[in-house]
C-alpha positions in Angstrom: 116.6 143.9 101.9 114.2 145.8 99.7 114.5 149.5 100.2 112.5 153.0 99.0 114.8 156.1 98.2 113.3 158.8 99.0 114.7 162.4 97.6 114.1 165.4 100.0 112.8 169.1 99.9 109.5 167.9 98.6 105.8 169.5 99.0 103.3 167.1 98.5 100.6 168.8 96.2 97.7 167.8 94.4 94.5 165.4 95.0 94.3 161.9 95.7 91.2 159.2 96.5 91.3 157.3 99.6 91.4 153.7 99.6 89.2 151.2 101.5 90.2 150.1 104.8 92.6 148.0 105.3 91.5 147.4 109.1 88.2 147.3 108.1 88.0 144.3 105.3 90.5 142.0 107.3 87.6 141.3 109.8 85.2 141.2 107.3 87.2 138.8 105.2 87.5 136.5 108.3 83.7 136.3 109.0 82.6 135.4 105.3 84.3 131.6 106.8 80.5 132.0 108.6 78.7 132.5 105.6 77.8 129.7 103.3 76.4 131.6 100.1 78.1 133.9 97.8 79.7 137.0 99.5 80.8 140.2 97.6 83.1 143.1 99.1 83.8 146.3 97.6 86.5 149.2 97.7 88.9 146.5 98.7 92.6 147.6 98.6 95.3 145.6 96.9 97.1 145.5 99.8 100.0 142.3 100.9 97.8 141.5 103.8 94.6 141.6 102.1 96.3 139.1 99.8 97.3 137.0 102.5 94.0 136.9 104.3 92.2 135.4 101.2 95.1 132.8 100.7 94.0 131.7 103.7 90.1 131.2 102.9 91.1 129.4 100.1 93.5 127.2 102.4 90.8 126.1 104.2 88.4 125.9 101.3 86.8 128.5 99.9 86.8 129.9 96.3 88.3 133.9 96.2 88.5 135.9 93.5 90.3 139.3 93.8 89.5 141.8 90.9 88.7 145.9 90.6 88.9 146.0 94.3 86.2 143.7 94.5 86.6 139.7 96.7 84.1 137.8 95.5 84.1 134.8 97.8 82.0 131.2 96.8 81.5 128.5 99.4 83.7 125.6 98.7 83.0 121.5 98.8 84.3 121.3 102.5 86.2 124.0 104.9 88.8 122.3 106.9 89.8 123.4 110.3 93.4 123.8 110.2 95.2 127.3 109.2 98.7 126.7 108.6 101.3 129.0 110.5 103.1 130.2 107.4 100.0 132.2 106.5 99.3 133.1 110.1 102.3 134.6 111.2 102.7 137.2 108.4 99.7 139.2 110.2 97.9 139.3 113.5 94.9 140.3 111.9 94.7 136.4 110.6 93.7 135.0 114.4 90.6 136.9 113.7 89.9 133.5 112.0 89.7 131.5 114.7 86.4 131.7 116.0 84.0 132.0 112.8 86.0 128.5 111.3 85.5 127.0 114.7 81.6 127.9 114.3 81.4 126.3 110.9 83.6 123.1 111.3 82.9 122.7 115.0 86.7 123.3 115.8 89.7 125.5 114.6 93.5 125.3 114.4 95.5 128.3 114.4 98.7 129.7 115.1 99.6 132.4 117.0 100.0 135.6 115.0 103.1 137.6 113.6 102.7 140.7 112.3 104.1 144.5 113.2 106.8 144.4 116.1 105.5 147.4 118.2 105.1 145.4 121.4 103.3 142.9 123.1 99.8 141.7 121.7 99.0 138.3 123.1 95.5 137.1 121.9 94.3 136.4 125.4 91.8 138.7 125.5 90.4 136.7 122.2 90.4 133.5 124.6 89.4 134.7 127.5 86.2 135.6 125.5 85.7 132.5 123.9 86.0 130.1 126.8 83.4 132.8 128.2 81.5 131.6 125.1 82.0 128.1 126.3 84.5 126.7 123.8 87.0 125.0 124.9 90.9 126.2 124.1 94.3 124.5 124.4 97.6 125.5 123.4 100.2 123.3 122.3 103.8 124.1 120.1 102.5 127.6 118.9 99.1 126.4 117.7 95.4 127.4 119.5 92.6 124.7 119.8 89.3 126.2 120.0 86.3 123.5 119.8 82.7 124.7 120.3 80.8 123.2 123.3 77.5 120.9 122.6 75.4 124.0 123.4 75.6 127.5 124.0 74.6 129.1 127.2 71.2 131.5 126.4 72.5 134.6 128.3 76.7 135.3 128.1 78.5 138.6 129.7 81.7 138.8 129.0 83.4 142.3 130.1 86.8 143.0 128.0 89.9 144.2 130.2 90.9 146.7 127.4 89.3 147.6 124.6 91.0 145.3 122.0 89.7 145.9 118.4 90.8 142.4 117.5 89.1 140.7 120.5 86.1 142.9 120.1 85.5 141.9 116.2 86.6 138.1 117.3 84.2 137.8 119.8 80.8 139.6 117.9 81.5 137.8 115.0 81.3 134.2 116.5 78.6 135.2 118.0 76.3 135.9 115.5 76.0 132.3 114.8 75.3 130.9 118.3 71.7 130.6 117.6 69.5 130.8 121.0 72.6 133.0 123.0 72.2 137.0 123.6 76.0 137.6 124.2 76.6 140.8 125.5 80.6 142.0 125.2 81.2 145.1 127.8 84.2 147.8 127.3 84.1 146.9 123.5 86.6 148.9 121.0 84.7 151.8 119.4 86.7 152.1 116.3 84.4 153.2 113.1 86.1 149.6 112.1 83.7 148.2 114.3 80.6 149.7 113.3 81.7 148.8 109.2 81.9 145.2 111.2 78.5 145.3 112.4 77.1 147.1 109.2 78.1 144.0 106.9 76.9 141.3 109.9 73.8 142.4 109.9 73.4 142.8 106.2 74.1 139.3 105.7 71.1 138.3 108.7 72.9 138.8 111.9 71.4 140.5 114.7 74.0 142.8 116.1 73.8 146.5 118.1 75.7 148.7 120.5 78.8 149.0 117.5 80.6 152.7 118.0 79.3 152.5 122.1 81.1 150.9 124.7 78.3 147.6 125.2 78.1 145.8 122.1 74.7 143.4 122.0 74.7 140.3 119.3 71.7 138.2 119.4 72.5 134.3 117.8 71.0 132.9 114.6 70.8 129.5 112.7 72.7 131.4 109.3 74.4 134.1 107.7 73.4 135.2 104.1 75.1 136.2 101.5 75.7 140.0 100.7 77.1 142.9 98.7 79.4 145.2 100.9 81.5 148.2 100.7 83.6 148.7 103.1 84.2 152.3 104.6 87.9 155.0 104.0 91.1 153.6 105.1 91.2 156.7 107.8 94.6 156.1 108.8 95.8 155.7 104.7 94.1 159.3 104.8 95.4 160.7 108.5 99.2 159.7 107.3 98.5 161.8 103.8 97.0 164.8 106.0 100.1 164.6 107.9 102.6 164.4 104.9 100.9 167.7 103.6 101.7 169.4 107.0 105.3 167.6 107.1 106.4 168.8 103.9 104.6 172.2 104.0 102.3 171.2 101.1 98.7 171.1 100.1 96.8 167.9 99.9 93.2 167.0 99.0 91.8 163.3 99.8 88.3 162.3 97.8 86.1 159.9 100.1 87.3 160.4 103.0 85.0 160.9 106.2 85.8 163.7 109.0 83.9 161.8 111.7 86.6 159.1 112.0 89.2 161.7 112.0 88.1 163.8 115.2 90.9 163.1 117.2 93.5 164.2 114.3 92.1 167.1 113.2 91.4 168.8 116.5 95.0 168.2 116.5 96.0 169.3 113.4 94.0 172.8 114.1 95.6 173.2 117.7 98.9 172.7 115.7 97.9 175.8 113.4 97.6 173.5 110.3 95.2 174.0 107.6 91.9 172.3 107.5 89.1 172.3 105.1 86.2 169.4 105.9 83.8 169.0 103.1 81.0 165.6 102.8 83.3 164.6 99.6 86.6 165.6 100.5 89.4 166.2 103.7 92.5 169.3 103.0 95.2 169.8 105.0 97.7 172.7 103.9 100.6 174.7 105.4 99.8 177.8 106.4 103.0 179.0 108.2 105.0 178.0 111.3 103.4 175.5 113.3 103.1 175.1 117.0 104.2 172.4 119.4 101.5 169.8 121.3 100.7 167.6 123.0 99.4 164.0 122.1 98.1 161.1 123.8 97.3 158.2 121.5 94.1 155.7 122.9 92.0 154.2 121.7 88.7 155.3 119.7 87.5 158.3 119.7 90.9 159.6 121.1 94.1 159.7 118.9 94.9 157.3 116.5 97.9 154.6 117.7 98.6 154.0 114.2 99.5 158.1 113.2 101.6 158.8 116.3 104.7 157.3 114.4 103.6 160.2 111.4 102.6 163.2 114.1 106.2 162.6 115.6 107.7 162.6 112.4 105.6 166.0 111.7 106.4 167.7 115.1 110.7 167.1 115.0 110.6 170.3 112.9 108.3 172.3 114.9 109.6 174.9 116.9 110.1 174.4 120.8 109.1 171.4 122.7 105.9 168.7 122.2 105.5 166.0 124.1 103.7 162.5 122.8 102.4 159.9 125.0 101.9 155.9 123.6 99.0 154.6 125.9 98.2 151.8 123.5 101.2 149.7 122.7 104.4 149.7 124.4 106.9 149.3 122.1 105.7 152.0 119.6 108.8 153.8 120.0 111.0 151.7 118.1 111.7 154.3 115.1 112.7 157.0 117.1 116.3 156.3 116.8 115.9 156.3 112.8 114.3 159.8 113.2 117.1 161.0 115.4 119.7 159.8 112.7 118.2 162.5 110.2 118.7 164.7 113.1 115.6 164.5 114.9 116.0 165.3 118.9 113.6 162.8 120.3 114.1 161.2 124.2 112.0 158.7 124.9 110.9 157.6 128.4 109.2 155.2 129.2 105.6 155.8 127.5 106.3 159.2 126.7 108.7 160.9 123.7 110.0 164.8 124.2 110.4 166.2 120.8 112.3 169.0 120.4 111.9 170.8 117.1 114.9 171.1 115.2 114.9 173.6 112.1 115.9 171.0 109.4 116.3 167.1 109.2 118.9 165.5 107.0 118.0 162.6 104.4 119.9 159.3 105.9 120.1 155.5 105.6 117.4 154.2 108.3 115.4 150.7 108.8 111.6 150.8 109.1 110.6 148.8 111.8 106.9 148.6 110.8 104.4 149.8 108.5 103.4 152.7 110.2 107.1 153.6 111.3 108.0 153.2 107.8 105.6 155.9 106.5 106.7 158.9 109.2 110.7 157.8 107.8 108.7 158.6 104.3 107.3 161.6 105.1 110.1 162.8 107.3 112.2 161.3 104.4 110.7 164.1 102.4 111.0 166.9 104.1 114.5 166.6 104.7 117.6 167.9 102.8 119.1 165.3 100.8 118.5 161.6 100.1 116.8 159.2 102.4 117.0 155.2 101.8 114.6 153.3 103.9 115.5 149.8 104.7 112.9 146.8 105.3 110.7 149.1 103.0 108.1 146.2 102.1 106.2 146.9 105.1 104.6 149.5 103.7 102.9 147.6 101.2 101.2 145.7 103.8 99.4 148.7 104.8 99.1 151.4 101.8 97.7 150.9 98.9 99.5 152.1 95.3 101.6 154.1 97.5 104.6 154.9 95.4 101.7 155.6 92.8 99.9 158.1 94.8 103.2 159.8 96.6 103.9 160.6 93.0 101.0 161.9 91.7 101.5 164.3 94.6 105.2 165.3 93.6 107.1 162.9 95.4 110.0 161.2 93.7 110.7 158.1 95.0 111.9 154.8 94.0 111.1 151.3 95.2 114.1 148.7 94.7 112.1 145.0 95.8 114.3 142.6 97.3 116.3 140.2 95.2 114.8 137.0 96.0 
């Protein structure tokens, strides 16, 4: 089991750049399957699940080549339809897939998704939409079907139940290639993910509106183009930094990133009695002496993020009376809590809510990260701590940050990485 030792009493100090987003190039990945020309992305991070999104355009075809944070991706011979499920299970993100290959070969093949274990995501919602499409889906020994009907109806309304990022990115990119349909998709996710999703559609000659507003509009055409594209700041790489700083009463400045898609956080962050300076170039959060304890409710875009309430929690076991954090996104989110307790964290969890009562001092300890965004707050709560922490299941983390050993270091941290033996 690989692990990351993690030695306490630290301040993170100093200046880092933000990454692309992760969250962001995953979609954008998928939909090149749509595009038969050359297609370049930019600011893309060397992340495990970038890796394993373009092993599987080159599974079914295409020609990928990863280099200075740049995918360059070339049409192949022939795309095939069929994604195996060792690639697919390593990260939900790959189902994104499904739709765009199904476009292009006239059917798709995929497994259902793996990825983080913080509760139930069933791809229904990515379905639901596409039989409203008209495709046709069947499921069968873990696999999906999805075959395109013989024509496209010219007017489709298809109304989310919640809004899903995945389904939402899923549905508007398939449908910028059902030439003659206006497809309208109602109660759409409003993540700035979405917009950098819309941004790169339409640069390659799709006809796409309504991204960042609840009533996304995508009018059909005959082809795609190819592009240039730079995706936007990983802003929850750059929220979980931000909250280190505060963690570990430090002083942290993050080049590129972009205050807009930080709202939620830093209103927080503020309310908490945190340090914030907001420049066009630059995000800095800083201690600036005892901190106070709040309330959180994680949603979904603009409110706060799902992804930093693991690294808020970890933040707000050392503040001073009681806060109280409500998961309203995933139901299972919770799962670390009893790792944080063991470094002497007071944390009761009920139901969708966590009570956190501040404690003056947590205590390094063995713990297991259950996920990547988990296994950051046991990080930063790892260094704020007295003593040595060892993290367990530690390769998560390099699913979702980018150089991060490399950049907790260059901010003071000492940590080491030991990989597993196989």
């Amino acid at each position: 089991m690989s692990q990351l030792v993690v030695m306490g009493n630290t301040r993170l100090k100093g200046e880092i750049r933000a990454s692309g987003s992760k969250n962001s190039v995953l979609p954008i990945l998928a939909a090149t399957v749509m595009i038969e020309e050359p297609v370049v992305i930019k600011n893309v991070p060397e992340l495990r699940d970038v890796q394993t999104m373009i092993s599987i355009l080159q599974q079914i075809g295409k020609t990928v080549a990863f280099e200075n944070e740049t995918v360059t991706i070339m049409p192949g011979e022939i795309l095939v339809g069929n994604v195996p499920y060792e690639l697919v299970r390593k990260m939900r993100a790959s189902f994104n897939i499904i739709g765009p290959l199904a476009m292009i070969c006239g059917w798709a093949k995929v497994g259902k998704p793996g990825g983080c274990n913080i509760g139930q995501r069933p791809v229904d919602f990515h379905l639901k939409g596409l039989e409203a499409f008209g495709f046709k889906i069947t499921e069968e020994h873990g696999d999906v079907m999805a075959v395109i009907p013989q024509n496209f109806e010219k007017e489709i309304i298809y109304a989310l139940p919640f809004p899903s990022v995945g389904a939402t990115e899923q549905l508007m990119t398939t449908a910028a290639l059902m030439e003659g349909s206006v497809v309208t998709i109602e109660n759409a996710a409003r993540e700035p993910e979405i917009s950098d999703l819309q941004n790169f559609l339409n640069k390659c000659g799709a006809q796409v509106s309504g991204a960042s507003t609840p009533t996304i509009k995508v009018t059909g055409v005959g082809k795609l183009t190819g592009a240039e594209y730079s995706v936007i700041p990983d802003r929850v790489e750059i929220g979980t930094y931000l909250l280190g700083a505060i963690a570990t009463k430090g002083d942290i400045k993050i080049h590129g990133a972009i205050a807009d898609h930080l709202i939620a956080l830093l209103r927080i962050l503020e309310e908490m009695g945190a340090g914030i300076e907001k420049s066009h170039e630059y995000l800095r959060a800083f201690w600036k002496g005892p901190l106070n304890p709040v309330r959180v409710s994680s949603e979904p875009y603009p409110g706060f993020p799902t992804d930093l309430q693991p690294i808020i929690t970890a933040v707000l076991a050392t503040v001073e009376g009681t806060s109280v954090l409500e998961e309203n996104v995933f139901e299972n989110r919770f799962g670390y809590v009893d790792e944080l307790n063991r470094m002497g964290a007071q944390i009761k969890v009920s139901s969708s809510h966590a009570n956190i009562r501040g404690v003056k001092k947590l205590s390094g300890a063995e713990v297991v990260a259950p996920d990547i965004r988990a296994g950051a707050a046991l990080v930063m709560a790892g260094l704020a701590a007295d003593g040595e922490t060892i993290i367990n299941n530690a390769t998560h983390l390099f699913r979702g940050y980018e150089r991060f050993q490399e950049k907790l270091r260059t901010l003071g941290a000492k940590i080491t990485f030991y990989p597993d033996e196989e």
